[in-house]
C-alpha positions as CSV (number, residue, x, y, z in Angstrom):
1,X,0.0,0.0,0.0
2,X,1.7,3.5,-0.8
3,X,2.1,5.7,2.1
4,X,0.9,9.3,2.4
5,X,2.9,12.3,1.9
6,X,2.4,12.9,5.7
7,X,3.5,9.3,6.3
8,X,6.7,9.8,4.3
9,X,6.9,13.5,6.4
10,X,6.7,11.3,9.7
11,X,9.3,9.0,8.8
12,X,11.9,11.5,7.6
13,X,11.6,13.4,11.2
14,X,11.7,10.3,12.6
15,X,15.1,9.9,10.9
16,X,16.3,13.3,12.0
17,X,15.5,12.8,15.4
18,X,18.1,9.6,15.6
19,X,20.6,11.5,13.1
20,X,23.4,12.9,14.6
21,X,26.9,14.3,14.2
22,X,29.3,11.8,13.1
23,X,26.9,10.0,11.0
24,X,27.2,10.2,7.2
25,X,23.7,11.4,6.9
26,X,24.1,14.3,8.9
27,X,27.1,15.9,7.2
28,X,24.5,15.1,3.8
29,X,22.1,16.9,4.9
30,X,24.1,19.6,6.2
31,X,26.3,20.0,3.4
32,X,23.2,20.4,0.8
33,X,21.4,23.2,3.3
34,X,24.9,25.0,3.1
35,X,24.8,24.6,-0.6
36,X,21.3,25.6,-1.7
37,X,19.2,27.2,0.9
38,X,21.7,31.2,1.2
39,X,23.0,31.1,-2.1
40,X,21.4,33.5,-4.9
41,X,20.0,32.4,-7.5
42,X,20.2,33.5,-11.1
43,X,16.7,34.2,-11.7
44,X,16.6,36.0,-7.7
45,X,15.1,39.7,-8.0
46,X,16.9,41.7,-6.0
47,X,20.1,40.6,-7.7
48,X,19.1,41.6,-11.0
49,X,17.7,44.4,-9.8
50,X,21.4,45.3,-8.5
51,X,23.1,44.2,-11.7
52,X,20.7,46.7,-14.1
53,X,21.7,49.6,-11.9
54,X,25.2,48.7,-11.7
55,X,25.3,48.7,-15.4
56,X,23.5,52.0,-15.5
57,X,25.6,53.5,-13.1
58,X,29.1,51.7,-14.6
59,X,27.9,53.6,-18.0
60,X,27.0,57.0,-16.5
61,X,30.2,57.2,-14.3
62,X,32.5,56.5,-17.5
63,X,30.8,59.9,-18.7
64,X,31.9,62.0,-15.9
65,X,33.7,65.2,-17.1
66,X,36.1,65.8,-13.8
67,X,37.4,62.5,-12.8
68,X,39.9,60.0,-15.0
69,X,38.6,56.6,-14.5
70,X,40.6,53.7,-15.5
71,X,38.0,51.0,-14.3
72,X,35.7,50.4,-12.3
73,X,35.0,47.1,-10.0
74,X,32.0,44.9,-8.1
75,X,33.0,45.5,-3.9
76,X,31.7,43.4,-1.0
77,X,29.9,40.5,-1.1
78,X,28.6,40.7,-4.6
79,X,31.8,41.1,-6.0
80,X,33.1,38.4,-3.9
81,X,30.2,35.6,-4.5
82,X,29.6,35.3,-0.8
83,X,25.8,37.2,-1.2
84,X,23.3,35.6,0.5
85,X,19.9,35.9,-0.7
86,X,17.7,38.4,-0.1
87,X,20.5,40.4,1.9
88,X,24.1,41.7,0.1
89,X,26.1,45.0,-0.4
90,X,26.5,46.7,-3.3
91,X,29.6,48.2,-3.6
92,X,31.5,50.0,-6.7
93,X,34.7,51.0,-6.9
94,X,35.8,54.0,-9.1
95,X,39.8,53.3,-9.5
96,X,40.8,56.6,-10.7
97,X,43.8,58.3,-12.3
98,X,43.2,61.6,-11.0
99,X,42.4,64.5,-9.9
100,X,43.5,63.4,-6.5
101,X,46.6,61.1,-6.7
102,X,47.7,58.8,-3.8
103,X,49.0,59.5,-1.2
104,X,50.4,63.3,-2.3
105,X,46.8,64.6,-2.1
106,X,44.7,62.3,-1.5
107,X,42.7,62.8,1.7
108,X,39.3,62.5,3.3
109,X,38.1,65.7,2.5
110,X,39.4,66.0,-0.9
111,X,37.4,62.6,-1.5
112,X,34.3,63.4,0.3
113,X,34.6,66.4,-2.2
114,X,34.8,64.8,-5.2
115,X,32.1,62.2,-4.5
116,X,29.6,65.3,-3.6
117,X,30.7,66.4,-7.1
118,X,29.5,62.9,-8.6
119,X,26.3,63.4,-6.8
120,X,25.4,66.6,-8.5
121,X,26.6,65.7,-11.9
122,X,24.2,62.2,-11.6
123,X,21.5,64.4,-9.9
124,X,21.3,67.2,-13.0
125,X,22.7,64.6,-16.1
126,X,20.7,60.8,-15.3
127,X,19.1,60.3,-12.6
128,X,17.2,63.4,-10.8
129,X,15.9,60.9,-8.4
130,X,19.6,60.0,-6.9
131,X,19.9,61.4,-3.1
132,X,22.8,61.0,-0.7
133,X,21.6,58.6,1.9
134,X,21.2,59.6,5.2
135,X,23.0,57.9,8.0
136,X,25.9,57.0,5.8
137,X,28.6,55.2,8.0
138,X,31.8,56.4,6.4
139,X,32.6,60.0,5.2
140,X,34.2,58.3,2.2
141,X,31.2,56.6,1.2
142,X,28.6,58.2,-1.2
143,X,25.6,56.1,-0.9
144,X,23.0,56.6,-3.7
145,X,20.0,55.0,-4.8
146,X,19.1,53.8,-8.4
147,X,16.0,52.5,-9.4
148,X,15.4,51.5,-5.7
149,X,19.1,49.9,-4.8
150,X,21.1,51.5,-2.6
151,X,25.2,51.3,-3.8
152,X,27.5,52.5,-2.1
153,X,30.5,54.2,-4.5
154,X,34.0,54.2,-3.1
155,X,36.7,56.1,-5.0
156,X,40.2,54.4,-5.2
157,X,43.6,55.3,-6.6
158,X,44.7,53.2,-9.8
159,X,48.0,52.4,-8.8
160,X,48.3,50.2,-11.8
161,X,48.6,52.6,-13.8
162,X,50.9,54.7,-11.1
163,X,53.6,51.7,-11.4
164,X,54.0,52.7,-15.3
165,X,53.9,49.0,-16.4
166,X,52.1,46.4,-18.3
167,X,50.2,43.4,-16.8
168,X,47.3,42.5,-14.7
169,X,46.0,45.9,-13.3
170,X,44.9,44.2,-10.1
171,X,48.6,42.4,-9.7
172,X,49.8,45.6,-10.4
173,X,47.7,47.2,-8.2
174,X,48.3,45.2,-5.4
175,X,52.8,45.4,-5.3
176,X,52.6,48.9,-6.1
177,X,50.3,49.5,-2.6
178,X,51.8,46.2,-0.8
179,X,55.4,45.6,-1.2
180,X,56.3,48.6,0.7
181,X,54.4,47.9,3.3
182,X,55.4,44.0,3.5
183,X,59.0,45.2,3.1
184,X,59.2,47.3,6.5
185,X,55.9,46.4,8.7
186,X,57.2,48.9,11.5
187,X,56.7,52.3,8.9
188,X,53.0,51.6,8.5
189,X,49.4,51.9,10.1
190,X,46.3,51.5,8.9
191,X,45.2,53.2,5.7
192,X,41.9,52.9,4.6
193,X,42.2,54.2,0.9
194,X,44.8,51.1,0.7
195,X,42.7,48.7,2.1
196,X,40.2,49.7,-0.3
197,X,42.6,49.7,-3.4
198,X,43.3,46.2,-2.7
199,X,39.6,45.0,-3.2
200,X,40.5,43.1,-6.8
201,X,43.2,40.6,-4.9
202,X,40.6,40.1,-2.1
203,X,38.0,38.9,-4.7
204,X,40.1,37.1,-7.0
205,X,41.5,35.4,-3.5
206,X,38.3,34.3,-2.4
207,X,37.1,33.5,-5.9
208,X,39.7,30.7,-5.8
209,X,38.8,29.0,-2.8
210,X,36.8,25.8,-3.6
211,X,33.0,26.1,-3.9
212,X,32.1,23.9,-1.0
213,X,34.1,27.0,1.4
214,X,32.2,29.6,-0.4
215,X,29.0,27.8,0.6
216,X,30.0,27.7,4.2
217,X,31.3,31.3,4.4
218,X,27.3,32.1,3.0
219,X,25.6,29.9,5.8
220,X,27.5,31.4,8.6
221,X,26.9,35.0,7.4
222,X,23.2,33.7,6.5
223,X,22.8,32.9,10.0
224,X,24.5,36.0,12.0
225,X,21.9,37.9,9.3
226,X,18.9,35.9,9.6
227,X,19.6,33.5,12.9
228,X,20.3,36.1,14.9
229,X,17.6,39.0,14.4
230,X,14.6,39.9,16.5
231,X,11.4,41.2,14.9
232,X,10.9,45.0,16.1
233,X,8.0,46.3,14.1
234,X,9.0,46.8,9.9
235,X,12.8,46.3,11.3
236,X,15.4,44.1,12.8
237,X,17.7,44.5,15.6
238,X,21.0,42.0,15.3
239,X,22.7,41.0,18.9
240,X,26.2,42.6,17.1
241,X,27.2,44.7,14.4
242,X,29.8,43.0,13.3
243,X,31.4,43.5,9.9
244,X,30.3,40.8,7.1
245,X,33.9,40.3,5.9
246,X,34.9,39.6,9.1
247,X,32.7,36.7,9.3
248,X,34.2,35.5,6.0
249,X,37.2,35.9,7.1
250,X,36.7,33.3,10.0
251,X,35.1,30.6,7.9
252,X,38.2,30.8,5.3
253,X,40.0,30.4,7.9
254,X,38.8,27.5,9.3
255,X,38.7,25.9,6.0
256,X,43.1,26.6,5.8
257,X,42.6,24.8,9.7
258,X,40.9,22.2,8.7
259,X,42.9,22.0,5.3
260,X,46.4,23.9,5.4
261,X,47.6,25.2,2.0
262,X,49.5,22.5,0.4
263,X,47.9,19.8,2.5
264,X,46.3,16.4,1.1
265,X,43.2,17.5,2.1
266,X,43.2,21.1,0.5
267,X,45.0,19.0,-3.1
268,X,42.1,17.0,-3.6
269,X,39.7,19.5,-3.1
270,X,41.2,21.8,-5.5
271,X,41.8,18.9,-8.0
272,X,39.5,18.7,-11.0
273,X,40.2,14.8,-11.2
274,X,39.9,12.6,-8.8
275,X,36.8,14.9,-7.2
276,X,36.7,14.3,-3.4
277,X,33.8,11.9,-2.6
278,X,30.5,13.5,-1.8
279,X,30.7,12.1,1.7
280,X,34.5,13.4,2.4
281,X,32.9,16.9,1.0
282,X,30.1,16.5,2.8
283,X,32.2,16.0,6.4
284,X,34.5,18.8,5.3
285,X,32.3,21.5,5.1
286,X,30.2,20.5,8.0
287,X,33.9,20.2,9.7
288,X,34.6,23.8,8.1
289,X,31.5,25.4,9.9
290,X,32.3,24.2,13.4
291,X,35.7,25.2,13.4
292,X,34.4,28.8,12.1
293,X,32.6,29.1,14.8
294,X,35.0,27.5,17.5
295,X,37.6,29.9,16.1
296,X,35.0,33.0,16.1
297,X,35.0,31.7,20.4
298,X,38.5,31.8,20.6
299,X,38.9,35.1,18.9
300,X,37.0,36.6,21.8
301,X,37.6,34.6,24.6
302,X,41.2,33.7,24.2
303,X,41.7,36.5,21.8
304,X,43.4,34.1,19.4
305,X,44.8,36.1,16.3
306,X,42.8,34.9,13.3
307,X,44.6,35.2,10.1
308,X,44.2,33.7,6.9
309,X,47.3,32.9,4.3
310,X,46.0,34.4,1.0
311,X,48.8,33.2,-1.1
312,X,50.2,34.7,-4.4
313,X,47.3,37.4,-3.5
314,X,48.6,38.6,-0.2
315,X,50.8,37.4,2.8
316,X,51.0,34.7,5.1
317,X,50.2,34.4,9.1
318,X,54.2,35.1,9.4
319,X,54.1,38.0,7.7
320,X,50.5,39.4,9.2
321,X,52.1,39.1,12.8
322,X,54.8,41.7,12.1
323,X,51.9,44.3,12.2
324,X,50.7,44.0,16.0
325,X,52.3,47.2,16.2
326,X,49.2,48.3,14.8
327,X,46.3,45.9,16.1
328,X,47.6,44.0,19.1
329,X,45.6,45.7,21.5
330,X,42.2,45.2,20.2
331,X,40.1,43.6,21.6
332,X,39.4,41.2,18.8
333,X,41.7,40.5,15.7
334,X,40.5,39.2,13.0
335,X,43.2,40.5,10.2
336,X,43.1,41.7,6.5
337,X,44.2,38.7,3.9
338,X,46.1,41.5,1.6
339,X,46.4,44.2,3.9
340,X,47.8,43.1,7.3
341,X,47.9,46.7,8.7
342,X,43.6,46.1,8.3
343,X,42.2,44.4,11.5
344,X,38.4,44.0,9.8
345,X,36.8,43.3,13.2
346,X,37.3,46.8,14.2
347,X,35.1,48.7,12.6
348,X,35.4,52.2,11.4
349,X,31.6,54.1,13.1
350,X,29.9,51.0,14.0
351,X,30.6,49.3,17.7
352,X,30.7,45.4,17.5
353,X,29.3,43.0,20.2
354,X,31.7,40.5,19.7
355,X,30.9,38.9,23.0
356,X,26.8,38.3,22.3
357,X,28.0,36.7,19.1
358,X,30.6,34.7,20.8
359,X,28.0,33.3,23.3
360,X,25.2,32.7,20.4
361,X,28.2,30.8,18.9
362,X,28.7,28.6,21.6
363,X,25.6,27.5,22.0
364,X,25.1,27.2,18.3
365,X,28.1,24.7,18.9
366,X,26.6,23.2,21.9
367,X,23.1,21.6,19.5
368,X,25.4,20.9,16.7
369,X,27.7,18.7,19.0
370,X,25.2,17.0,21.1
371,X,21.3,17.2,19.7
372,X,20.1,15.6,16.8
373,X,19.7,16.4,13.3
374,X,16.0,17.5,14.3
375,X,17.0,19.5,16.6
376,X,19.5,21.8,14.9
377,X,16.7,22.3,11.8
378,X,13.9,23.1,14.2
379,X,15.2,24.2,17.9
380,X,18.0,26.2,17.2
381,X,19.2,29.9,15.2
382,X,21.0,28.0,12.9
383,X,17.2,26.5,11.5
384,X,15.8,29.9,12.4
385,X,18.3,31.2,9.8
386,X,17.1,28.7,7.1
387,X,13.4,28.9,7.9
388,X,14.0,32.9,6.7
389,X,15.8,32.1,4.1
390,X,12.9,29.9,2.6
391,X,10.6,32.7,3.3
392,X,12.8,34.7,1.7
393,X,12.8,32.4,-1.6
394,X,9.7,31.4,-1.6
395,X,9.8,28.0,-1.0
396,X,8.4,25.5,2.0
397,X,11.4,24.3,4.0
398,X,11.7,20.8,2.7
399,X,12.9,19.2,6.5
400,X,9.2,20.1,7.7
């Protein structure tokens, strides 16, 4: 006799409820929530909302009369692929030959300047409708809005074409702003407009970690944005402002802990044949997100110096240390891939509860370690975070 759709719903929560961590089934099911439930679609609104104005804007800004614009880039979270759905940045970065040239006389005001000048020009030549937001968090910021999607435009020196050579701009780009700095770590602070110029190594950096960390580094900011929040009226009130790309930051690297660069483990997931097994996957990235958040504990209550080794794009944990000169006594350090003057859980206006995330963490940790399967989906901010999201896309959360 063929069973009902609520028979078959019975069994599955029956299976849920005796699946736990350490069996195959779990990391499974964990590994496909990772993979499909925060990631953007191609047919998802709001994205192509955000790409049609980014286009507009992109051909607009290439008109302006009073600034030199060798290129101009994706920022944040949409440039980097890490967007979750229904809740990303849009960033755009105007690398620019001049007027202002880096560092002779380049400042804050002289930006701040130039960027009111961008306003105007859109404001009387495309779109009459494009207003400076208020509240903006940075003075370097100009946050607009086109066709209902708020970008924020960053203006950053093009150093590539400062360093008089051939090549890739964003290579370029990155020894021209980097190598002094890497060569003597005791001349330099922080620097904002550098951090900011070295955007393209940070996305190509991230672009070439493996998809399976990408989908991890989307559920854990999926669930500080979604997991996290408390209803208050027609907004949301999160526990912590903490920076996105610091919580990037701490899933990549968990990944390197869990696979070091050059390791067996990182080789055959980077390998295009033979694929790691869909269980070894599976356990990996289920491995990856408890280490993130183990390591997002440490960071505040041992404050453990999190650092990840970008490679050809940036430095190493050896050379990252040579800059506590600038960061060591913050409270939480969580530090730049390219830019290891950068500690990204500082943040510029904002003032992070590192310590409320650090406890929602550990008991995050605490359901994932010792409840069942059923348990994490429907009893804890993790499944809270998912339930959103499938409100978010529209769909019924297939585990109920």
């Amino acid at each position: 006799m063929r069973r009902s759709s609520s028979e078959y719903r019975q069994e599955a929560q029956r299976t849920r409820s005796r699946t736990r961590i350490g069996d195959p089934a779990y990391a499974h099911a964990f590994n496909w929530l990772a993979y499909e439930m925060p990631v953007v679609s191609s047919s998802d609104h709001m994205e192509r909302r955000a790409g049609q104005a980014i286009q507009r804007l992109h051909d607009e800004l290439h008109r302006l009369p009073f600034l030199s614009i060798d290129r101009i880039r994706k920022g944040g979270s949409l440039g980097r692929r890490t967007l979750v759905a229904g809740n990303f940045d849009v960033d755009l970065l105007l690398f620019i030959n001049g007027p202002l040239q880096y560092p002779h006389n380049w400042s804050p005001a002289e930006q701040l300047k130039l960027l009111k000048q961008v306003r105007e020009w859109l404001r009387q030549n495309s779109y009459p409708a494009v207003v400076e937001e208020e509240g903006t968090q940075y003075d370097d910021v100009l946050q607009v809005r086109v066709d209902d999607v708020e970008v924020d435009i960053l203006l950053v020196p093009n150093m590539a074409h400062a360093a008089g050579a051939t090549g890739d701009r964003s290579e370029l780009q990155r020894k021209a702003l980097m190598q002094p700095v890497y060569d003597n770590p005791r001349e330099h602070v922080r620097d904002q407009t550098r951090e900011a110029g070295v955007a393209e190594s940070h996305t190509a950096f991230v672009a070439d970690t493996p998809n399976g960390v990408k989908a991890v580094v989307r559920l854990l900011k999926a669930w500080y944005k979604y997991g996290l929040t408390e209803e208050k009226g027609s907004g949301s009130a999160h526990p912590a402002k903490v920076p996105s790309v610091a919580l990037e930051l701490l899933a990549l690297a968990a990944f390197q802990r869990e696979a070091p660069p050059g390791s067996s483990e990182q080789q055959a997931l980077e390998a295009a044949s033979p694929a790691p097994s869909p269980t070894a996957a599976a356990v990996l990235s289920l491995s990856v997100f408890r280490t993130a958040l183990r390591l997002l504990v440490e960071a505040v209550k041992e404050r453990h110096v999190v650092t990840v080794d970008a490679g050809r794009w940036g430095c190493s944990r050896g050379t990252a240390m040579k800059f506590q000169h600038v960061w060591g006594d913050d409270e939480i350090r969580i530090i730049h891939p390219i830019d290891p003057t950068c500690n990204v859980a500082r943040s510029r206006k904002l003032n992070p509860d590192w310590r409320a995330l650090a406890s929602e963490a550990q008991a995050l940790l605490k359901v994932l370690e010792q409840e069942p399967l059923e348990a994490l989906l429907n009893a804890s901010t993790l499944g809270a975070a998912l339930r959103r999201l499938a409100a978010i896309k529209g769909i019924y959360p297939p585990w109920q």
